[in-house]
DOKOLVEX-546412 format. One record per residue: residue in one letter; y, z, x negated of N, C-alpha, C, O in turn. Coordinates in steps of 0.02 Angstrom, whole numbers, plus 50000, padded with zeros to 5 digits. Atoms other than C-alpha are relative to their C-alpha. Example, Ala and Ser with C-alpha at 12.3 -4.5 7.8 and 13.67 -1.06 7.14 Angstrom:
<recs>
a499415000049955497755039049385500605000049955500595003349903;s499414999750042499475035749316500555003750039501105004550014;
</recs>
This chain:
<recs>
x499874998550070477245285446821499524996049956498924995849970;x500345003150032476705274946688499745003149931500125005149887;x500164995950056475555282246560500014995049908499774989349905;x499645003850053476125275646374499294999449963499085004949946;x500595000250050474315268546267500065003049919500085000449863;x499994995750099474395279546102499655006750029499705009950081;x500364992549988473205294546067500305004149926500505000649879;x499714996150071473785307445919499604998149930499824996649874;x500415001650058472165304545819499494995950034499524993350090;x500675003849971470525296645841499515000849956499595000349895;x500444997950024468845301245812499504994249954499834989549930;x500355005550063467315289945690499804994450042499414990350017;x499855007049962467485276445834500354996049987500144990349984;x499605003349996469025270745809499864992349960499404990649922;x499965008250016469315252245770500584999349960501065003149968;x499424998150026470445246845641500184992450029499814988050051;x499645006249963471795233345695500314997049929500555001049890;x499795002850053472305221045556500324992950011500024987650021;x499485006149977473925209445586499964995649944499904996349883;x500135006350063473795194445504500564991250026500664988650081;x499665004049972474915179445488499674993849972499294993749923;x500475007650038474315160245459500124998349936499734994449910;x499945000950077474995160045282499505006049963499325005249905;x500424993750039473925177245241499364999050006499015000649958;x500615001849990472415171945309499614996649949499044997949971;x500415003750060471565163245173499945005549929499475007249893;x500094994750059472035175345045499825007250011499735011749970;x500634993749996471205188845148499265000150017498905005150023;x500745005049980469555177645191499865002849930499395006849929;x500384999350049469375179745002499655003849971499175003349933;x500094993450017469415196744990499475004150056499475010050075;x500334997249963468155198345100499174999349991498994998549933;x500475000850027466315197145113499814992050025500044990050079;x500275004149964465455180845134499854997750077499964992650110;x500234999849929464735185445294500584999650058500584996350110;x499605001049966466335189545356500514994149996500654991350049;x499795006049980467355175645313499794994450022500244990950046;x500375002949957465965163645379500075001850080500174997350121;x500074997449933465915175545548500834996050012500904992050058;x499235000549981467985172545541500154993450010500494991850059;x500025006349993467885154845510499514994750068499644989250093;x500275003749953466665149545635500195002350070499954999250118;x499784997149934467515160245780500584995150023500834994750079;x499315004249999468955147045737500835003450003501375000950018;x499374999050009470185159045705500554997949953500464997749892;x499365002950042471865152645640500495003749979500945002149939;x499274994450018472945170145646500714994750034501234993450004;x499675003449966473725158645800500555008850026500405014750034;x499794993449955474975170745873499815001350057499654996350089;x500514995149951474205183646016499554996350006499324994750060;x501145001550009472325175845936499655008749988499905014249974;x500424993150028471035189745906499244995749983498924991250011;x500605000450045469605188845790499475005150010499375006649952;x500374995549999468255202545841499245000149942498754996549938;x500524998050052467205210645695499475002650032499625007650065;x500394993749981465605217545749499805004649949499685001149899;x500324997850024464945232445657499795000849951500025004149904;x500535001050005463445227645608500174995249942499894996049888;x500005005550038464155211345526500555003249928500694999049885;x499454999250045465535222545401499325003749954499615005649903;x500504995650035463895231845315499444994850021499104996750069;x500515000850000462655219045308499284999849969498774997549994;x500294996250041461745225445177499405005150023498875006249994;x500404995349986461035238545288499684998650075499525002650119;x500345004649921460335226045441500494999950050501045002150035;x499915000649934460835223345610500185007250033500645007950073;x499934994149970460645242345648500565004149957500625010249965;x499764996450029461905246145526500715005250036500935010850025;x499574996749946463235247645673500095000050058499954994050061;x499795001849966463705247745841500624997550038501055001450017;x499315001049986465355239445942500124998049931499764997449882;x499535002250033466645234345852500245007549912500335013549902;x499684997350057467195237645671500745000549984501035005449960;x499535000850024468725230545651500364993450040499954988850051;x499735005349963470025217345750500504998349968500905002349945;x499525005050032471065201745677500574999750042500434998450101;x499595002949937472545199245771500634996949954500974999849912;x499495003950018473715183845737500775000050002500905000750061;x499364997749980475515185945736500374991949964500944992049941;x499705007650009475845165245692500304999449935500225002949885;x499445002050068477005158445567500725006349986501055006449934;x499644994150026478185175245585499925005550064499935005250125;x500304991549960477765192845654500615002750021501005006349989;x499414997649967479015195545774499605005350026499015006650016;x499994996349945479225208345904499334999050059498805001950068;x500655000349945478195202346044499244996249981498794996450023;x500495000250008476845194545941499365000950004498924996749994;x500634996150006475525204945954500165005250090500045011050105;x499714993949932476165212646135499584999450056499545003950098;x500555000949946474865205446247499325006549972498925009850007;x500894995850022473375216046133499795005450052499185006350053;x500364995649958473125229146266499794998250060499635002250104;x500385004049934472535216246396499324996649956498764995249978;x500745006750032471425205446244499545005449989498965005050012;x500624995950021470545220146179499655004250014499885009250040;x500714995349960468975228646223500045006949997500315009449948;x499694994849997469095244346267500055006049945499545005849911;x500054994150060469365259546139500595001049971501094999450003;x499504996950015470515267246015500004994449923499564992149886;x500025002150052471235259145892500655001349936501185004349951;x499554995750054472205262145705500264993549978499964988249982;x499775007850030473345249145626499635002549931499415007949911;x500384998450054472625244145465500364993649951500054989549917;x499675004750038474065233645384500565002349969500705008149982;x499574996150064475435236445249500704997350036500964991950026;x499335000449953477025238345376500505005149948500355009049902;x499594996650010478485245145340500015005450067499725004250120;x499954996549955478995261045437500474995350047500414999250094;x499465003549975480315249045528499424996150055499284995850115;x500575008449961479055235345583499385003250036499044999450071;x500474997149980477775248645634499905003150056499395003250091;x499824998849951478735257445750500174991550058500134990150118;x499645007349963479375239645811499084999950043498915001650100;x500635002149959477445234945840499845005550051499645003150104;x500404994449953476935252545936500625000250051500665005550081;x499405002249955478535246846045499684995550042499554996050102;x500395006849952477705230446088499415000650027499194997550075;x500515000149943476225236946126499795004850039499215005150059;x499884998749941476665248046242500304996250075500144996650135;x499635003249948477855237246331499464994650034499574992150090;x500425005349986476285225046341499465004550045498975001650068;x500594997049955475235238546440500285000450082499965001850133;x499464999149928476725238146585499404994650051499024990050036;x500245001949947476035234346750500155003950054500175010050055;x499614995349958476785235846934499574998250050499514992550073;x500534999149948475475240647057500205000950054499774999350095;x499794993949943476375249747192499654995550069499404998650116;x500055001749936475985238247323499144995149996498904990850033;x500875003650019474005232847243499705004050025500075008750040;x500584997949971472515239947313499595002349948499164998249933;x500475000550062471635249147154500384996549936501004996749933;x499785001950047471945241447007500234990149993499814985749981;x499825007349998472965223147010499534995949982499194993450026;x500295001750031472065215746889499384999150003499084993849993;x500784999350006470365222046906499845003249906499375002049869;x500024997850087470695230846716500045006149993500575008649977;x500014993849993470105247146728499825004749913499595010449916;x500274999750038469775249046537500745003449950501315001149945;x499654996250034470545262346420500214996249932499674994749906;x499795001350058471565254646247500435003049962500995001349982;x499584994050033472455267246132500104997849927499704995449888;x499925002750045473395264046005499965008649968500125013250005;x499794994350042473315279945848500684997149984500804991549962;x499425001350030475135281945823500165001249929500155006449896;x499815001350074475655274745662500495005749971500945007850007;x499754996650042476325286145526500614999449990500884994149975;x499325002650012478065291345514500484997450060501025000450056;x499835004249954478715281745653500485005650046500405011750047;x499514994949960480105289445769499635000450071499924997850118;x500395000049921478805292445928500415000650061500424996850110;x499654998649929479975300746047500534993950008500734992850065;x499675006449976481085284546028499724994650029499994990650067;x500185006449980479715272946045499755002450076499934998750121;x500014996349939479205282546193500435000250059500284998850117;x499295000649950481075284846274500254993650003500734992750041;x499865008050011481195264846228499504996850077499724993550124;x500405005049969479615259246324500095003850070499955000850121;x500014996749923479925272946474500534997850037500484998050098;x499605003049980481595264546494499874992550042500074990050095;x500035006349984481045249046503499494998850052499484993450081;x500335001249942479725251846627500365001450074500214998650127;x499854997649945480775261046742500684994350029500934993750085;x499485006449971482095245846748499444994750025499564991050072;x500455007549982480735232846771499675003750073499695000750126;x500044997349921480075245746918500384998050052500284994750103;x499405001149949481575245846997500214991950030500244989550087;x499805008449984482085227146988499354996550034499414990950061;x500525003049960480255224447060499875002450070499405000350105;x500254996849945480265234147202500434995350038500884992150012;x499855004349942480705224747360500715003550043500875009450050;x499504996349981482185227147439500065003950055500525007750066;x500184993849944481405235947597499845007449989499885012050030;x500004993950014481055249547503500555002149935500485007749910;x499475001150033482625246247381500595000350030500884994950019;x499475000949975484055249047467500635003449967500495005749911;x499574995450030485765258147423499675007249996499695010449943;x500214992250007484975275247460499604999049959499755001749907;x500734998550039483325272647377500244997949953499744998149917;x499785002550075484305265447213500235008350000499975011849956;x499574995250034485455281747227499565005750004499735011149982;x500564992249997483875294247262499614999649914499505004849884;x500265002450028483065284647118500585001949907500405003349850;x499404997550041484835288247012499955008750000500055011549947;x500014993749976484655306547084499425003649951499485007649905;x500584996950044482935310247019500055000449937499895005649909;x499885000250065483345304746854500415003149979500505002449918;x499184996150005484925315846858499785006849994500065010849956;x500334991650000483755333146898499734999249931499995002249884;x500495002450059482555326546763500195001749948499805004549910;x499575000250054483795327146640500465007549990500575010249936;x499614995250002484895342146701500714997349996501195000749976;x499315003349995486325328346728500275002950063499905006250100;x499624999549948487645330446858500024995450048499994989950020;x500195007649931487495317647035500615003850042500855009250059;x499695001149933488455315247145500404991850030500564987449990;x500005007349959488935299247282500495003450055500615008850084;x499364999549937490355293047393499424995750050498984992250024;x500225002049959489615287347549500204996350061500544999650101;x499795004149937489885273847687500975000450007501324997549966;x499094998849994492075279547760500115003749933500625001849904;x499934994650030492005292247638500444993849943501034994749928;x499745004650068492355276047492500904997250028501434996449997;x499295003050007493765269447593500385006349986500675006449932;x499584994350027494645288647602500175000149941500725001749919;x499904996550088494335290047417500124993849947500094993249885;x499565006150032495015274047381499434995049951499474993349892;x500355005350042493565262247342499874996750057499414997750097;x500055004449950493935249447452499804994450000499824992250057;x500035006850033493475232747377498905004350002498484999950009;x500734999149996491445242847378499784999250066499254997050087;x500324997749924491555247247558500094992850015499554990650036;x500045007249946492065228147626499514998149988499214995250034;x500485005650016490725221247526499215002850035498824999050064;x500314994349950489555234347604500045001750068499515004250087;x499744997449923490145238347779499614995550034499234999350064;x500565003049963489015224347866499225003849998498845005450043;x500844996650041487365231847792500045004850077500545006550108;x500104992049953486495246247934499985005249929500145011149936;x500064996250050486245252947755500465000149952500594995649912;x499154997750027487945263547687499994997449942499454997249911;x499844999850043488685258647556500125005249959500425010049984;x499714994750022488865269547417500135000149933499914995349901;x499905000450079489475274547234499935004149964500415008049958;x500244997050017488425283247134500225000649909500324995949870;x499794997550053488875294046977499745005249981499715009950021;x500254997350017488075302546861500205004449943500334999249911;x499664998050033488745313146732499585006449935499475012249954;x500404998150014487755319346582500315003249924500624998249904;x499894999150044488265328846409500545002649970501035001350004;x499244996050008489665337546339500374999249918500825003249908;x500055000050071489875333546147499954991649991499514988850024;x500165005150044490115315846049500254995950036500574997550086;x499705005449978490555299946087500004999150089499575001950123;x499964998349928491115296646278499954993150002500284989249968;x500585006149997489915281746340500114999650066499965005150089;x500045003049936490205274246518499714992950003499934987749979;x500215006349977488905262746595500095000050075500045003950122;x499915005249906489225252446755499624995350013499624990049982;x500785005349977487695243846836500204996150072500314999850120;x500005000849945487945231746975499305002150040498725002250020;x500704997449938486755237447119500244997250078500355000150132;x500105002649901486915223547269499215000750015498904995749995;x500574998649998485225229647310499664994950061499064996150070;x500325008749997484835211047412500884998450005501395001350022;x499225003949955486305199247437499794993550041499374989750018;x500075005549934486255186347592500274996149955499874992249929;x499405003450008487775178847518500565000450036501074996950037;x499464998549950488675186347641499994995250055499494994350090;x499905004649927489455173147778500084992949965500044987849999;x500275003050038489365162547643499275000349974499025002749924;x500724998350024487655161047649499584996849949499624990749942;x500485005150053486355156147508499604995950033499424998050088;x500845002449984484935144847544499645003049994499755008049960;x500624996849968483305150247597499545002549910499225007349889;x500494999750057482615145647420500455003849927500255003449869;x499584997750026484095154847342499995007150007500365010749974;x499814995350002483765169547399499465003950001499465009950015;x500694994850020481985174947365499905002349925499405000549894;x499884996650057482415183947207500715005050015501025007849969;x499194994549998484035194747265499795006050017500175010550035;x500094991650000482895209847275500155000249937500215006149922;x499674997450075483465209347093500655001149989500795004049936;x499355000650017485225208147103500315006749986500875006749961;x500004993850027485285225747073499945002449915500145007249882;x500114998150091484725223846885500345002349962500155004249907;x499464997250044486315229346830499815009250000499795012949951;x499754992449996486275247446892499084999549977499035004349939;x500644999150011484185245446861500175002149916500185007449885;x499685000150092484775241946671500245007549961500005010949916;x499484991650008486215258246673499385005449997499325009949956;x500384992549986484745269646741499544999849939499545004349897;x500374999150076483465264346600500435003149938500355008349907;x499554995550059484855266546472500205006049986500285008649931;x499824995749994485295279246520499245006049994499255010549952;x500814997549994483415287246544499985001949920499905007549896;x500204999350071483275283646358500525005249956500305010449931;x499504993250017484995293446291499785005250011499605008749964;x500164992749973484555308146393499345002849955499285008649933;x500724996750004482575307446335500125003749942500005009649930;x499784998350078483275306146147500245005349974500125007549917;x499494996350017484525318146166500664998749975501135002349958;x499455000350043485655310446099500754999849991501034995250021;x499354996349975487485318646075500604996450019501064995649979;x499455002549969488645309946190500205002150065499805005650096;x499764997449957489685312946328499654991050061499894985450051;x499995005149986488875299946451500125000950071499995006450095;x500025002449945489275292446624499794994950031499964989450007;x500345007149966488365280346744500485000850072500695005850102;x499785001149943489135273046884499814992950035499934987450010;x500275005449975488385261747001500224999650081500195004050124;x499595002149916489235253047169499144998650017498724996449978;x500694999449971487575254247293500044996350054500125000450100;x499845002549948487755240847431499564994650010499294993049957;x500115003949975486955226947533500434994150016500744993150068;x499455006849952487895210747546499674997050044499284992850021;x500325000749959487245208047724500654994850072501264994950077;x499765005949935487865195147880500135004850067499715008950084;x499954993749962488625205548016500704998650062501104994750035;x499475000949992490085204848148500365002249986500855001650022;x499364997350045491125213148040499875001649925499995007049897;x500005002350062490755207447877500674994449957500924989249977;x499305002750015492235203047760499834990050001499274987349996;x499865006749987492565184447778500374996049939500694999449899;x499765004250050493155167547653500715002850011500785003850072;x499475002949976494965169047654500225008650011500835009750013;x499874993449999495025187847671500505002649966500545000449909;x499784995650093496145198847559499875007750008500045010850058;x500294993550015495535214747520500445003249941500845000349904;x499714994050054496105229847408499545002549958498985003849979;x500094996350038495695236747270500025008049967500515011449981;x499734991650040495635255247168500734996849964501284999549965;x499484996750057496745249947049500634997450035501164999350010;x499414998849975497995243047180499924991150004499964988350059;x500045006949996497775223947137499644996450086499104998150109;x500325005949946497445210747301499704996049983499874992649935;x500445004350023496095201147298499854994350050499664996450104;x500255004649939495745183347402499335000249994499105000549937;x500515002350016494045180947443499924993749996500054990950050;x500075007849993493675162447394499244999850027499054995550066;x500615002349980491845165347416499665005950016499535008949964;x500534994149994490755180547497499134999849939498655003149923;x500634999350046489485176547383500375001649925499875001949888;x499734997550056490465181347228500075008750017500635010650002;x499924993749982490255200847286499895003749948500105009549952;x500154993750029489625208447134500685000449966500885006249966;x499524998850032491125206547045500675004950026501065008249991;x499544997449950492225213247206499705010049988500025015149997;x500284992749984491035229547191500115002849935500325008649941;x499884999850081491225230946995500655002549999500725008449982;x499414999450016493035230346995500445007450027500915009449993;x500154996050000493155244647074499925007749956500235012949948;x500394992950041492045255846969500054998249925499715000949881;x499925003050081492645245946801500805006150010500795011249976;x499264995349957494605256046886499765005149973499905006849915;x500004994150027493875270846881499675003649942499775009549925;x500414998650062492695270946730500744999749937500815003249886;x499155001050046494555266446636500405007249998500695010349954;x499474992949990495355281646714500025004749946500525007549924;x500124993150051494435294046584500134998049914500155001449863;x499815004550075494835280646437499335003349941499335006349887;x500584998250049493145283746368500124993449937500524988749930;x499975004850069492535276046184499894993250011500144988949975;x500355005149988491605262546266499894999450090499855003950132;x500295003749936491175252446425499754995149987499974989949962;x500505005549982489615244346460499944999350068499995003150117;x500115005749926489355233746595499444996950014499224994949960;x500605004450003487815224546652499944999350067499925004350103;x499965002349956487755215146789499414992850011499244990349957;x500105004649973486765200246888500724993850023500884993150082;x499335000049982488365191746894499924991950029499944990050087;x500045007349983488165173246893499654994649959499574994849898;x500395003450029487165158246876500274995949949499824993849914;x500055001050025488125150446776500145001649910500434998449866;x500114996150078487825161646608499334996850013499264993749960;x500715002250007485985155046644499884993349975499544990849930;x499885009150029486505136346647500105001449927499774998749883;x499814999650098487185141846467499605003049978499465000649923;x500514996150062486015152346393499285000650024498915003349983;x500674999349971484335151846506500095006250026500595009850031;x500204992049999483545166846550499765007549970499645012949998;x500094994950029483205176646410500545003349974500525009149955;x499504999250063484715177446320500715001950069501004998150108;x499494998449960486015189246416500784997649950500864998449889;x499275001950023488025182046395500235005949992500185009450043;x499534996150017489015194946315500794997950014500924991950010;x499325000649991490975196546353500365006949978500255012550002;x499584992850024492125209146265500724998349985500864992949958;x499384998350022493885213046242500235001049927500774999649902;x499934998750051493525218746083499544997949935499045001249918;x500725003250064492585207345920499865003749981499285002949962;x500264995150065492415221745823499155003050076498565001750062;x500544999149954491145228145991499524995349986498974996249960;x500275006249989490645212146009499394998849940498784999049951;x500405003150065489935206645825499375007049974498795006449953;x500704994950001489115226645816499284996850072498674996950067;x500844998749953487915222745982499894994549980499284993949971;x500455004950010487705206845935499434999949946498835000349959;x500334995450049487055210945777499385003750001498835001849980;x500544993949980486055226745828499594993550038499024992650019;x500565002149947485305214145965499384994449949498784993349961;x500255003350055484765203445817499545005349974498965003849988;x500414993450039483925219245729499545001850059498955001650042;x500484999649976483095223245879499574996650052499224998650098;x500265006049962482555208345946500064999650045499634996250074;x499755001549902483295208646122500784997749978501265001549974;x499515005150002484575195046086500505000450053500274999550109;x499375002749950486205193646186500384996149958500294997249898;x499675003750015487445180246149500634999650038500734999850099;x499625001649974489035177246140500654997450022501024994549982;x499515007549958490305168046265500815003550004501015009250013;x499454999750016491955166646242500765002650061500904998650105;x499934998649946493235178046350500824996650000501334999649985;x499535005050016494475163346353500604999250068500614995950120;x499385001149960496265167446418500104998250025500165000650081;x499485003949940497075151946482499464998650061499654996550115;x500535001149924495505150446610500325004650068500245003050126;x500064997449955496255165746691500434996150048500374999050102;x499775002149951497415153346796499734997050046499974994650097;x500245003749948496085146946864499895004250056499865001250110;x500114994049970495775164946952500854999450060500725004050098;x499535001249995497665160847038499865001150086499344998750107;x500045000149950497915165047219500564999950044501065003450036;x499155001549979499245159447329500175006450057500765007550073;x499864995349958499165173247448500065008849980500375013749999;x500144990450048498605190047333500104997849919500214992549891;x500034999650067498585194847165499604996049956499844994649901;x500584999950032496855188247110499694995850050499824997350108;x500535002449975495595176247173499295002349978499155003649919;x500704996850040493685182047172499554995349965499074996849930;x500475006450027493025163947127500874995349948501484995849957;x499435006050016494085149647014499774995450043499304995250083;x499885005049954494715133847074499734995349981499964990050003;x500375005950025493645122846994499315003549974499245009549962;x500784996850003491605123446956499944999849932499375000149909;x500354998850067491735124046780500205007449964500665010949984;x499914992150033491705140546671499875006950017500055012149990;x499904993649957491145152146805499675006849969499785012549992;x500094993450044490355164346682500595001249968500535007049949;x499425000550042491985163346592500465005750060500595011750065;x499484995949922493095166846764499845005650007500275009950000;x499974996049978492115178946814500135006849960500455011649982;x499774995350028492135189946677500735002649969500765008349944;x499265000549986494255187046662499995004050078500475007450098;x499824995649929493935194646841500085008249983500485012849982;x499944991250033493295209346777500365002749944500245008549927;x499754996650051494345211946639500665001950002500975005349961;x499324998749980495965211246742499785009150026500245012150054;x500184993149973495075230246788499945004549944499885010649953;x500134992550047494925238446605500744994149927500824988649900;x499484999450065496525241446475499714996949963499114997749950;x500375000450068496365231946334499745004749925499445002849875;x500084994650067496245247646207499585000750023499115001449984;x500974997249993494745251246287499254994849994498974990650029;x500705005850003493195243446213499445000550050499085005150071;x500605001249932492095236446343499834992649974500114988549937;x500695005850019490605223346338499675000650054499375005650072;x500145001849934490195215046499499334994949973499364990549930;x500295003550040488545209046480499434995550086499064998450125;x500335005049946487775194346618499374996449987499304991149955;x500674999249982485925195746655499624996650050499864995050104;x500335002749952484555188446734499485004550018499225004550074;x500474992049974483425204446737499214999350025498835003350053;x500675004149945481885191746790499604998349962499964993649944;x500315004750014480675184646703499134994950061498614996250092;x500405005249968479895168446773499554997450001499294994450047;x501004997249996478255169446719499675002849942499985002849889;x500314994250058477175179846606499854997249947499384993349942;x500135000650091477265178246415499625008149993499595012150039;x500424994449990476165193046340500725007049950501065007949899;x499594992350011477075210746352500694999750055501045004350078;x499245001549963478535201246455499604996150079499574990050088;x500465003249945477425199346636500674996850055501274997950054;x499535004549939478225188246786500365008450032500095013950025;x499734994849989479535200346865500405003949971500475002349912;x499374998650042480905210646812499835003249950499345006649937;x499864998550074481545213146645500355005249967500485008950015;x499744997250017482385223746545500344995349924500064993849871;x499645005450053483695212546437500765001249952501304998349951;x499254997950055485045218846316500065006249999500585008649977;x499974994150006484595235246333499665005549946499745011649947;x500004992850058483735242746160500664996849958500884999849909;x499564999250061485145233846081500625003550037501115004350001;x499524997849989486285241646188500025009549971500485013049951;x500324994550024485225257946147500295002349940500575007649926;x499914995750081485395256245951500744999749995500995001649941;x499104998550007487505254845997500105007350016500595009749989;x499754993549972487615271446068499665005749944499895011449938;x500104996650043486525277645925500334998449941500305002249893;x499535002650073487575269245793500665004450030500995007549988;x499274997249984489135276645897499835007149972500225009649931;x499964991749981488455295545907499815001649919499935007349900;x500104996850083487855294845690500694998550001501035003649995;x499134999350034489765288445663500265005650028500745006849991;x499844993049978490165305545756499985005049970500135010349997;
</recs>
């Protein structure tokens, strides 16, 4: 459990924190004393973004000597040419230890935003360190700013640790069970409803397209559902959870496949989101559903050339065992349709090439519906977790074309495959039903401050402020 840096108050220690951007800087040098804008100037601060300026004391009262204080008075911290979001998100690694108060003219909006970032900037995943990773055994507390919605910024940053947990844990101790125990706990926690199909049990109950992709694994496949709320808008998320993938018999390369303990990020994603609704309270009818499987190498692992079944009845060729998450999705996109909820979200590890197009920060959006579409995008704009997005362009679906089944799981050509694949999945949900398929990389590739190497959490407060924009239109 990760403990969140904010104290309620703070005693005649505290430190005050004062954001500053490189255009403000000069016109608060003036307003200051001599001493200190000399001290500020010769430290070479610029109000660079994540710089810090340390006041001592002693030097804000010099009037009354050297003994006038001890420690720290007061800390500069740069936030560059514009005071975003993660600006200032490293500060609970730069600064020395103690409590500290903002001491700048925020809006309530931008205030909460900052006591967001710098929590998310205290994240750190130890489980498998000796003591403390780092060697940073040193207490930093932020006084929570005035006003501010706490239990959001709170159910925001607890989300987001418990997806970046998850997507970091290794897949030896990640497997289908330990995702769906991990779904489970969070389900008591809450006072949600659990329950899971398991290993034969999926083909009986007609989720057959989870079990092939699964059935090699020693570790069952399974499809985990969670069921939480009784009142307001009716919210279904679907998380992929290949919790590693080989590539099947189609195998990846060696150097392809030391990151597929993440490929799970989808259902990692669902469970944060979901974490946060529940913490909030907030009045919707929600469901998670997450396919729980190993795409593993096996003598009886489905094969190229295969055709397999589906829930909703459709045949599928396999063109490629490594296209599995979509085979496990389709599926649980079937039965997430059945109850014709308001909304379907989706979030998936799906494919690399949404990355070729947009990198790694910036998850591809895909919807059925613009009016969906232009709200998250939007919201993701407002809360600075950007998604973008890609176009879910019809005549491609012939490229999906199979001469033997209904459906191919790959197209016939290498271009558009973020495109294809999400035409895969959309042959699985009615068009009246708004859904937003959103293709993730869940990773980051090395540490910016607040955003450390290791998994991410990526389209998920703006998916957050959709379900709170859905449940006020309620």
């Amino acid at each position: 459990m990760h403990s969140l840096p904010f104290c309620e108050s703070s005693d005649d220690n505290v430190i005050s924190l004062v954001l500053i951007g490189k255009e403000e800087l000069e016109s608060w040098l003036e307003l200051q004393t001599a001493s200190v804008a000399a001290w500020v100037r010769s430290c070479g601060f610029t109000a660079a973004e994540g710089s810090v300026c340390l006041l001592p004391a002693a030097l804000m009262d010099v009037a009354s000597g050297p003994e006038a204080g001890e420690g720290l008075s007061a800390v500069l911290a740069g936030t560059g040419d514009d005071a975003g979001f993660w600006s200032c998100a490293g500060l609970t690694t730069q600064l020395p230890e103690g409590d500290y108060v903002l001491d700048s003219d925020l809006s309530v909006e931008e205030a909460e935003s900052f006591a967001l970032a710098w929590a998310l900037g205290s994240y750190r995943f130890s489980r498998y360190k000796a003591g403390d990773p780092d060697g940073n055994k040193k207490t930093v507390r932020l006084v929570w700013p005035e006003d501010i919605d706490q239990p959001r910024v709170e159910a925001l940053a607890r989300a987001v640790f418990l997806t970046r947990d998850l997507v970091n844990t290794p897949a030896n101790d990640m497997g289908p069970e330990e995702l769906a125990a991990a779904a489970r706990t969070l389900a008591d926690s809450h006072g949600a409803d659990y329950s899971e199909i398991v290993g034969d049990d999926l083909v009986a109950q007609n989720f057959p397209a989870i079990y092939e992709v699964g059935k090699a694994s020693t570790r069952a496949p399974r499809l985990v559902d969670l069921k939480w709320g009784s009142s307001g808008p009716a919210i279904t998320l679907v998380g992929k959870g290949v919790c590693f993938d080989t590539g099947g018999l189609d195998l990846k390369p060696a150097s392809n496949m030391l990151l597929m303990k993440k490929d799970m990020g989808g259902a990692a994603h669902v469970l944060g989101l979901a974490s946060a609704i529940m913490e909030t309270g907030l009045s919707c009818r929600l469901r998670v559903l997450i396919p729980a499987v190993e795409n593993a190498v096996a003598g009886n692992a489905f094969r190229p050339g295969d055709v397999i079944n589906t829930r909703k009845g459709m045949t599928v060729e396999v063109g490629n065992t490594d296209a599995e998450g979509r085979l496990v999705l389709c599926d649980v996109l079937d039965l997430a349709a059945s109850e014709n909820p308001d909304v379907i979200l989706d979030f998936a590890t799906l494919t690399g090439a949404a990355r070729v197009a947009l990198g790694a920060d910036l998850p591809a959006l895909f919807s059925n519906s613009e009016d969906l579409a232009h709200r998250l995008r939007e919201l993701s704009v407002q809360e600075e977790d950007e998604v973008w997005q890609l176009p879910l362009h019809r005549p491609y679906r012939k490229l999906l074309k199979s001469a033997v089944a209904d459906i191919n799981n790959i197209s016939g050509g290498g271009f558009g495959g973020a495109i294809t694949a999400a035409l895969y999945l959309a042959e699985f949900v009615p068009d009246e039903i708004p859904w937003a398929h959103l293709d993730i990389m869940a990773w980051n590739a090395s540490s910016r401050p607040g955003r450390p190497e290791g998994g991410e959490a990526l389209g998920l407060r703006a998916a957050f402020a959709l379900v709170e924009e859905m449940v006020g239109e309620s």
